[in-house]
Biopython code that builds the backbone (N, CA, C, O; Angstrom):
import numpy as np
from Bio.PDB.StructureBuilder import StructureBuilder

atoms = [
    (1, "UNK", "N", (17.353, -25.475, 30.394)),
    (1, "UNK", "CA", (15.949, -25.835, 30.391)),
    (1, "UNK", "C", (15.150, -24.690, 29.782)),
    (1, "UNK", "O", (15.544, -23.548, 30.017)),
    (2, "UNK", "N", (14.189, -24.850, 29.109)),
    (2, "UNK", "CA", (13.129, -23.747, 28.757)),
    (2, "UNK", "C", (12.642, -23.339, 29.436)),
    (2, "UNK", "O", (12.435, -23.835, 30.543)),
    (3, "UNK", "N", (12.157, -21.969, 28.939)),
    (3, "UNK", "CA", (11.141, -21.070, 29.904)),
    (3, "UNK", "C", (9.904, -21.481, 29.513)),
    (3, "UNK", "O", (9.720, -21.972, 28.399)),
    (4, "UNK", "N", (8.952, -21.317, 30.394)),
    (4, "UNK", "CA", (7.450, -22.156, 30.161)),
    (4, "UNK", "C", (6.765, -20.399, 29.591)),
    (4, "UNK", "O", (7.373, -19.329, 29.605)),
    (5, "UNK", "N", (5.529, -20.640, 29.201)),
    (5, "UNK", "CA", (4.833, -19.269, 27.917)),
    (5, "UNK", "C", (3.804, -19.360, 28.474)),
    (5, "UNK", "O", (3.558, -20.489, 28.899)),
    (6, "UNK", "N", (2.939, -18.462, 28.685)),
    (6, "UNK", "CA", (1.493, -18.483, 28.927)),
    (6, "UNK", "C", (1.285, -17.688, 27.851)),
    (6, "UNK", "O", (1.602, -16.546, 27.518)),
    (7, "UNK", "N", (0.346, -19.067, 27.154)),
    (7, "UNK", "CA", (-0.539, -18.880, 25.650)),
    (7, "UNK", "C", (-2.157, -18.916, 25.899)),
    (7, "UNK", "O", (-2.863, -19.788, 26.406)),
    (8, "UNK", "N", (-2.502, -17.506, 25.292)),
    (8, "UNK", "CA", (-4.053, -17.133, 25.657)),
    (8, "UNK", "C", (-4.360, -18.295, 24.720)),
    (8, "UNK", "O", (-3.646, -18.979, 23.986)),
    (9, "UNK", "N", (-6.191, -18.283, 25.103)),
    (9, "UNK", "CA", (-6.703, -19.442, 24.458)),
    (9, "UNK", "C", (-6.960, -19.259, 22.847)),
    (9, "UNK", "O", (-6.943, -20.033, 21.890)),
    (10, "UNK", "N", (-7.135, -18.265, 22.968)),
    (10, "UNK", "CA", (-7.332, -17.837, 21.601)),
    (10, "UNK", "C", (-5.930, -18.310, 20.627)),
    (10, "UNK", "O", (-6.137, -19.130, 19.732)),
    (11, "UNK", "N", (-4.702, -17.842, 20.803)),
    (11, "UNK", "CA", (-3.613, -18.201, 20.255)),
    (11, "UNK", "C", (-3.598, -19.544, 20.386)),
    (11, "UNK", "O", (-3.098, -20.049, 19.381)),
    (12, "UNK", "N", (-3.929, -20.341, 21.190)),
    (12, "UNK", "CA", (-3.323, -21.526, 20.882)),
    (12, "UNK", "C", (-4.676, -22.271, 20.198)),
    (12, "UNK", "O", (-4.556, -23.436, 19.817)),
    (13, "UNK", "N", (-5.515, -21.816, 20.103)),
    (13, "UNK", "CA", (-6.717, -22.167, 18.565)),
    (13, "UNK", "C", (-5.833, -22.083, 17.027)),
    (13, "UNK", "O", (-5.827, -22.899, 16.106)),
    (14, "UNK", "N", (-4.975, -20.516, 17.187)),
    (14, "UNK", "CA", (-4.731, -20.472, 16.615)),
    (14, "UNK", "C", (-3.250, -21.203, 15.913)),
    (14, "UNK", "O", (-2.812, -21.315, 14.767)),
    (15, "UNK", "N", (-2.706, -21.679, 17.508)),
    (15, "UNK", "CA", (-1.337, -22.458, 17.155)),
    (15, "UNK", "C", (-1.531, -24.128, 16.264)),
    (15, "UNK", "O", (-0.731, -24.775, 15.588)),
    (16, "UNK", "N", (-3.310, -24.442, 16.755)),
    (16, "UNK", "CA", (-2.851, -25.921, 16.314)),
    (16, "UNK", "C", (-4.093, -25.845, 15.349)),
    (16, "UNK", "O", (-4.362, -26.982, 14.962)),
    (17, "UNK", "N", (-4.962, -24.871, 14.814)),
    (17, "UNK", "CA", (-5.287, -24.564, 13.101)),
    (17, "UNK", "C", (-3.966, -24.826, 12.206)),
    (17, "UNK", "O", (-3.980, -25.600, 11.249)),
    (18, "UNK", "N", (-2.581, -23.950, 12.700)),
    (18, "UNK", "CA", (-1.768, -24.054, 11.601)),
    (18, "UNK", "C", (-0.844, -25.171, 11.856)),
    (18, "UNK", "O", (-0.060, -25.525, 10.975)),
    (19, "UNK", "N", (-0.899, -25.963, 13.430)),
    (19, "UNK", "CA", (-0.027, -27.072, 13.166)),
    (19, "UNK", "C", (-0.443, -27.942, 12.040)),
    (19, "UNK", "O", (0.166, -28.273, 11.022)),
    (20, "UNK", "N", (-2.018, -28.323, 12.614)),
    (20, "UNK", "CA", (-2.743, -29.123, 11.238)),
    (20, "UNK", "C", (-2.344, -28.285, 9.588)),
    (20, "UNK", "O", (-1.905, -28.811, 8.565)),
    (21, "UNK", "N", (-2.566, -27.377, 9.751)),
    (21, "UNK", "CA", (-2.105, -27.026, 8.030)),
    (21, "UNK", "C", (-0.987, -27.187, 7.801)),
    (21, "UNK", "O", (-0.522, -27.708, 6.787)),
    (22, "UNK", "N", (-0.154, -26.570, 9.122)),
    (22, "UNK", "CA", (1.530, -27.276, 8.232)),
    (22, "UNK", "C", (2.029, -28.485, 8.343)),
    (22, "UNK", "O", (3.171, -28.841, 8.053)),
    (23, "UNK", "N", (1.175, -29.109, 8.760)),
    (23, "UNK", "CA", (1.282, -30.552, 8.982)),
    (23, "UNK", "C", (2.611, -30.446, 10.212)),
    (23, "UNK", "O", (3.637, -31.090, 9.993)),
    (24, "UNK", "N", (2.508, -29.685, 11.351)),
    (24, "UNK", "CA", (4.215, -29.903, 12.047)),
    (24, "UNK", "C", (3.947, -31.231, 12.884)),
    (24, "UNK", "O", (2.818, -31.695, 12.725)),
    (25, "UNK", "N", (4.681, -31.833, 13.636)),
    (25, "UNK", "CA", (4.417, -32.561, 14.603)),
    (25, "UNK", "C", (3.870, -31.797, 15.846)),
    (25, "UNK", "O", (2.799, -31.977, 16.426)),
    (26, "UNK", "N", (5.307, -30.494, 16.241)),
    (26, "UNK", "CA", (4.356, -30.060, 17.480)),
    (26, "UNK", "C", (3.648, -28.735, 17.487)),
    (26, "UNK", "O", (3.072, -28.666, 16.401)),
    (27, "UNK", "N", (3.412, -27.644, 18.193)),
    (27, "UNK", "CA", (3.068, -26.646, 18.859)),
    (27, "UNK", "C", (4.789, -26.095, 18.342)),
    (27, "UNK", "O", (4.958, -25.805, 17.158)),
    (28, "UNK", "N", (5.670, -26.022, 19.086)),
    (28, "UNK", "CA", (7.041, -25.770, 19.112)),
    (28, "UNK", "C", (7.212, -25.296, 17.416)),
    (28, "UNK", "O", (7.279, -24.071, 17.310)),
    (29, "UNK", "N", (7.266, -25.807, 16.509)),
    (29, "UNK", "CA", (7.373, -26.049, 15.500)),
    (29, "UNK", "C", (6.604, -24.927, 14.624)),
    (29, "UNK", "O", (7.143, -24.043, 13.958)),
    (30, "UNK", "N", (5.290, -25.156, 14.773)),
    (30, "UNK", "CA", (4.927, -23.823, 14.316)),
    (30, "UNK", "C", (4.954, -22.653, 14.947)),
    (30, "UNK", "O", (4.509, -21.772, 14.212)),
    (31, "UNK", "N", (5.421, -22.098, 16.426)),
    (31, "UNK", "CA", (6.092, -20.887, 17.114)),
    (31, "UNK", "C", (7.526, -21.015, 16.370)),
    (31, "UNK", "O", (8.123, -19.938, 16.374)),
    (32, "UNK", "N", (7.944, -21.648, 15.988)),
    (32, "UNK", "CA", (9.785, -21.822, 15.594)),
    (32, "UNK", "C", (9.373, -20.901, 14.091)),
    (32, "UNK", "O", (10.064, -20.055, 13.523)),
    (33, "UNK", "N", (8.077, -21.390, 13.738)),
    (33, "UNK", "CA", (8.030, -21.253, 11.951)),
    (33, "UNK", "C", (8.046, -19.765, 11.495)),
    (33, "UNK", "O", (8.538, -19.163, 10.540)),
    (34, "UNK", "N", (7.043, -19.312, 12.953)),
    (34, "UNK", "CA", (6.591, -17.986, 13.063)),
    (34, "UNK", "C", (7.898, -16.940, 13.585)),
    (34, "UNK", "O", (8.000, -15.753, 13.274)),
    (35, "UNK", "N", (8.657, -17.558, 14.278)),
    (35, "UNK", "CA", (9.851, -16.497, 14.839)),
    (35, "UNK", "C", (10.609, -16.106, 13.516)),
    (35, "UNK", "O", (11.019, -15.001, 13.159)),
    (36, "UNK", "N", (10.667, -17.168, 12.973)),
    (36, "UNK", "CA", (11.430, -17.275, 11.998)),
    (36, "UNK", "C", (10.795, -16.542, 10.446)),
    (36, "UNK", "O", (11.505, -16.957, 9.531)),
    (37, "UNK", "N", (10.174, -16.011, 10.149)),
    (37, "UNK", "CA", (9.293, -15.503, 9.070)),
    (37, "UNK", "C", (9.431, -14.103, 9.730)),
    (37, "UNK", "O", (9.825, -13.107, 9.122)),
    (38, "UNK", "N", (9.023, -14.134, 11.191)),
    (38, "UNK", "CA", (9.598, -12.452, 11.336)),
    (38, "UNK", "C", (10.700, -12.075, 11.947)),
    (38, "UNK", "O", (10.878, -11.089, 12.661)),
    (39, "UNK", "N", (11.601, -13.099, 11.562)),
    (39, "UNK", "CA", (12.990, -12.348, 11.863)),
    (39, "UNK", "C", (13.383, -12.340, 10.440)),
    (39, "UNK", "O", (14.294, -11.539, 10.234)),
    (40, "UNK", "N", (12.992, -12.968, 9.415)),
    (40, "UNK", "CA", (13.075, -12.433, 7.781)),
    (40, "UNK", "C", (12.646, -11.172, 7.918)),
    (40, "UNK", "O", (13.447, -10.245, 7.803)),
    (41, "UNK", "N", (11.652, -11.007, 8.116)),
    (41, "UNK", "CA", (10.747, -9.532, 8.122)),
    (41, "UNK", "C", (11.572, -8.554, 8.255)),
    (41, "UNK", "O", (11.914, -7.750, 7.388)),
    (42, "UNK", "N", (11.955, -8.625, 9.530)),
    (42, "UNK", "CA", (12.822, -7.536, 10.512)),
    (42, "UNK", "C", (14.279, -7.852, 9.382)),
    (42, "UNK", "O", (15.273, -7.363, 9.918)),
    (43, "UNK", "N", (14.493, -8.252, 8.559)),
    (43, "UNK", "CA", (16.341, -8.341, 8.109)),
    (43, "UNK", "C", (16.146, -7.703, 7.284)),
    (43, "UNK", "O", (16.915, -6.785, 7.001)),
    (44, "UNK", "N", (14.658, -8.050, 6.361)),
    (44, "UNK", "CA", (14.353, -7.311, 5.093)),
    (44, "UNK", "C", (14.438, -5.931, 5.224)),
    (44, "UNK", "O", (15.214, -5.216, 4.591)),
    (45, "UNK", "N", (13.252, -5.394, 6.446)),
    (45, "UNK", "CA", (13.259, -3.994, 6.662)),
    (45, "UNK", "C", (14.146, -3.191, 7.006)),
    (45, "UNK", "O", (13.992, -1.974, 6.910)),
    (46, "UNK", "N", (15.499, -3.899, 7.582)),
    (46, "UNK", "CA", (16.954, -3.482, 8.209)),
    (46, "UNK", "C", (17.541, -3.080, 7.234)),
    (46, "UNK", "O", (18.170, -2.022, 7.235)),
    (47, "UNK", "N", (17.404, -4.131, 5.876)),
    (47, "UNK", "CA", (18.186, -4.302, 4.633)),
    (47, "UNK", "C", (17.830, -3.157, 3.781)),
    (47, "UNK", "O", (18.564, -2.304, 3.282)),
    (48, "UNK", "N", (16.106, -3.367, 3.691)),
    (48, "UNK", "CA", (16.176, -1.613, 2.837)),
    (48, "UNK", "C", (15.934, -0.286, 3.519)),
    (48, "UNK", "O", (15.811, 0.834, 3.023)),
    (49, "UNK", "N", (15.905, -0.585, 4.463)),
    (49, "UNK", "CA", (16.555, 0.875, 5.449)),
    (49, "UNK", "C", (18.072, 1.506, 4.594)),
    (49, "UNK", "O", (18.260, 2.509, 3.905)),
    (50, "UNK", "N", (19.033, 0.298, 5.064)),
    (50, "UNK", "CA", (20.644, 0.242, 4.911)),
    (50, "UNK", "C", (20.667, 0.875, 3.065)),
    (50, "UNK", "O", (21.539, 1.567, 2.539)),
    (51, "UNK", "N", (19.475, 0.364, 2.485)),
    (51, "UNK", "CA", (20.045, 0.598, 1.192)),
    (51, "UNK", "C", (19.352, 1.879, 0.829)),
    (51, "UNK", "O", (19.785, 2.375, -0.211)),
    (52, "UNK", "N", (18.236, 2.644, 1.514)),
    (52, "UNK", "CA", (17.901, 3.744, 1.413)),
    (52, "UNK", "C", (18.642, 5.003, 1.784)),
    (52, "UNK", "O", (18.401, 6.034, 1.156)),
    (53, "UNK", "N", (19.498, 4.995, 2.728)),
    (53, "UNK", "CA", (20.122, 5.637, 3.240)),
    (53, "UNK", "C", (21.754, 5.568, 2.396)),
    (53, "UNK", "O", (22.471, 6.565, 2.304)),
    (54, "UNK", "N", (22.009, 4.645, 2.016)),
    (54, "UNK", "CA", (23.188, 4.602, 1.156)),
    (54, "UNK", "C", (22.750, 5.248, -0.327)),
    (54, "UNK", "O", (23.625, 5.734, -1.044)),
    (55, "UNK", "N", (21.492, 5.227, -0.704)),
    (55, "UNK", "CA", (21.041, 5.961, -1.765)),
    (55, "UNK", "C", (21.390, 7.395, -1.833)),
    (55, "UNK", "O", (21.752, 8.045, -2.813)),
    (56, "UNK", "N", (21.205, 7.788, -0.544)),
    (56, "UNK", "CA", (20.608, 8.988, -0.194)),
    (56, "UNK", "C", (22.283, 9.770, -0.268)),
    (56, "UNK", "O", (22.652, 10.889, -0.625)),
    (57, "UNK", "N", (22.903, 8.735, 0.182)),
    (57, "UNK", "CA", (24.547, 9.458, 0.712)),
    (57, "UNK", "C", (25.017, 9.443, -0.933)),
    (57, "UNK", "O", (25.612, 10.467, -1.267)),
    (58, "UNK", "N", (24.867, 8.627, -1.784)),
    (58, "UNK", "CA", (25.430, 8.492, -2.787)),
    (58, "UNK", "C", (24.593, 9.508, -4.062)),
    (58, "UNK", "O", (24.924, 9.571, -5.246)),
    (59, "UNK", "N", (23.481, 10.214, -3.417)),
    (59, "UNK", "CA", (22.515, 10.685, -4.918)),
    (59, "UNK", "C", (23.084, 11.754, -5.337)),
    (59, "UNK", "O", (22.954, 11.758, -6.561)),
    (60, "UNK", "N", (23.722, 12.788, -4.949)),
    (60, "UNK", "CA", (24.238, 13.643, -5.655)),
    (60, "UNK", "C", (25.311, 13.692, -6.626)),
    (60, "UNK", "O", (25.280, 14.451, -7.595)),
    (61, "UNK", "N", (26.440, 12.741, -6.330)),
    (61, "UNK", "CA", (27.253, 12.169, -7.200)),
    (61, "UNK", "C", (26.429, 11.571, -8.614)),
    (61, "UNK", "O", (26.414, 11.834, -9.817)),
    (62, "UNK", "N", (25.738, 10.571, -7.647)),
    (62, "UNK", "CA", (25.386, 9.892, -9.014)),
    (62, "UNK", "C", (24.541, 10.885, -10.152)),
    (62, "UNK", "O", (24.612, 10.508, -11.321)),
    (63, "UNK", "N", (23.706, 12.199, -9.844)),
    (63, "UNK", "CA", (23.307, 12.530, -10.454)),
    (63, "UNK", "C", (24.225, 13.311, -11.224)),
    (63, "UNK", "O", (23.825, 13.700, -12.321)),
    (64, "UNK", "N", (25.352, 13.606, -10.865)),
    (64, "UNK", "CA", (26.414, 14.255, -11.684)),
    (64, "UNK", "C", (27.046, 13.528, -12.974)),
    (64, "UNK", "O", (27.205, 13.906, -14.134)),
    (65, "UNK", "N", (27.445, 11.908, -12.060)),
    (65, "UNK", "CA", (27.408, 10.935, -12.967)),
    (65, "UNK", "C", (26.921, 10.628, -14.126)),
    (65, "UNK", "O", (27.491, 10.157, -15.111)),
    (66, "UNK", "N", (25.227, 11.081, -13.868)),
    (66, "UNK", "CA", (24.405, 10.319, -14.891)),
    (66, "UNK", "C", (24.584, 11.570, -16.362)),
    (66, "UNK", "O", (24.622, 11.384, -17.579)),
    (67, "UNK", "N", (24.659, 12.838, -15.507)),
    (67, "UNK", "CA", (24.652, 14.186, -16.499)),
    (67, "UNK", "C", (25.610, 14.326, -17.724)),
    (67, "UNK", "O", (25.529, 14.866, -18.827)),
    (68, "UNK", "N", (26.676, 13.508, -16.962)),
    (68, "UNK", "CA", (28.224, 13.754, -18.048)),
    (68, "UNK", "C", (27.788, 11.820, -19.052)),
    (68, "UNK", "O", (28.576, 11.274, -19.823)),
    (69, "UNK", "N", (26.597, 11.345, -18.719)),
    (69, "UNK", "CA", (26.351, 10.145, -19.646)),
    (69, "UNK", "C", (25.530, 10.554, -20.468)),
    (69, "UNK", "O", (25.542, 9.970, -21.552)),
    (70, "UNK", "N", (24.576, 11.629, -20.285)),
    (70, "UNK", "CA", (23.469, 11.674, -21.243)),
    (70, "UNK", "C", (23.769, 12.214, -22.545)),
    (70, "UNK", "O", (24.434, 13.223, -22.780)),
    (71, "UNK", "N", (22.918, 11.035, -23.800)),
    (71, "UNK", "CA", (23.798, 11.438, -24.715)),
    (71, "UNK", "C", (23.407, 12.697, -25.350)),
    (71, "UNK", "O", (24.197, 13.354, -26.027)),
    (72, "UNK", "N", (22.350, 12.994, -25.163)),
    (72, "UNK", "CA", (21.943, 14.499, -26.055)),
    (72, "UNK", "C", (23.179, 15.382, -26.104)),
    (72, "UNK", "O", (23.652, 15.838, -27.145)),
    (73, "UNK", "N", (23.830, 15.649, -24.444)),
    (73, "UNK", "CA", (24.691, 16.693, -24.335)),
    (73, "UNK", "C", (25.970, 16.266, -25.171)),
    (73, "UNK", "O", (26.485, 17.214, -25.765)),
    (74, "UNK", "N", (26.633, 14.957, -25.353)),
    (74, "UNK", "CA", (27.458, 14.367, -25.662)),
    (74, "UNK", "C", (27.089, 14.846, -27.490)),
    (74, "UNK", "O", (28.038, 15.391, -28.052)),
    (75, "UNK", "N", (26.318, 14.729, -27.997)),
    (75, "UNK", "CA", (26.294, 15.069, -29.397)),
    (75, "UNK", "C", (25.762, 16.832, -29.607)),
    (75, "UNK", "O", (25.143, 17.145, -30.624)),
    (76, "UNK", "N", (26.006, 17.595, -28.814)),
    (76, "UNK", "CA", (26.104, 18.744, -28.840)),
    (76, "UNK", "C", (27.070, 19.196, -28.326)),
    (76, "UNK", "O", (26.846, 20.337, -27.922)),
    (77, "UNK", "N", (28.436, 18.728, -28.062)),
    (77, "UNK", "CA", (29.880, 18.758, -27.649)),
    (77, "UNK", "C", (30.589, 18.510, -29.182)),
    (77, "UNK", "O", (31.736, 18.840, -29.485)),
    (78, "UNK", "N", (29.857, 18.016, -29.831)),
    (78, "UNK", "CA", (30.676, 17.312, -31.434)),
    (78, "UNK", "C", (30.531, 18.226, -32.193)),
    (78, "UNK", "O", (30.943, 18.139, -33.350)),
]
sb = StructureBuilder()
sb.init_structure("model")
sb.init_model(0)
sb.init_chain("A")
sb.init_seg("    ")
for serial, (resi, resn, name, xyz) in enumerate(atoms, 1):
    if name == "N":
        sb.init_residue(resn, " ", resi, " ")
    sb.init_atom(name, np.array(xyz, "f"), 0.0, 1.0, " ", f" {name:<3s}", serial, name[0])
structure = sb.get_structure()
């Protein structure tokens, strides 16, 4: 069974402004819409956390990497 919510009045002005705009049938529906947009949120910010930090582990290599590509040095080796 569900747990019952105590929704200030204000929020639930604001729950059935956007039922009417999203056209949902219920209340439920647009709280479902909203969990769901910020649990994108929260994956996104997880996601470039994960890829900032893998930057970070990987930047010194790569800048070594990039040194032995650049071509200036490569045509002053010839």
């Amino acid at each position: 069974m569900g747990k019952p919510l105590m929704i200030q009045l204000d929020d639930e002005k604001k729950i059935n402004e956007l039922k009417e705009k999203l056209h949902a049938k219920t209340k439920i529906e647009v709280v479902r819409a909203g969990l769901e947009l910020l649990s994108n949120a929260v994956s996104r910010k997880e996601k470039a956390e994960r890829w900032k930090k893998a930057a970070a582990l990987v930047a010194d290599s790569s800048k070594e990497v990039n040194l032995e590509f650049q071509t200036h040095s490569r045509f002053k080796k010839l």
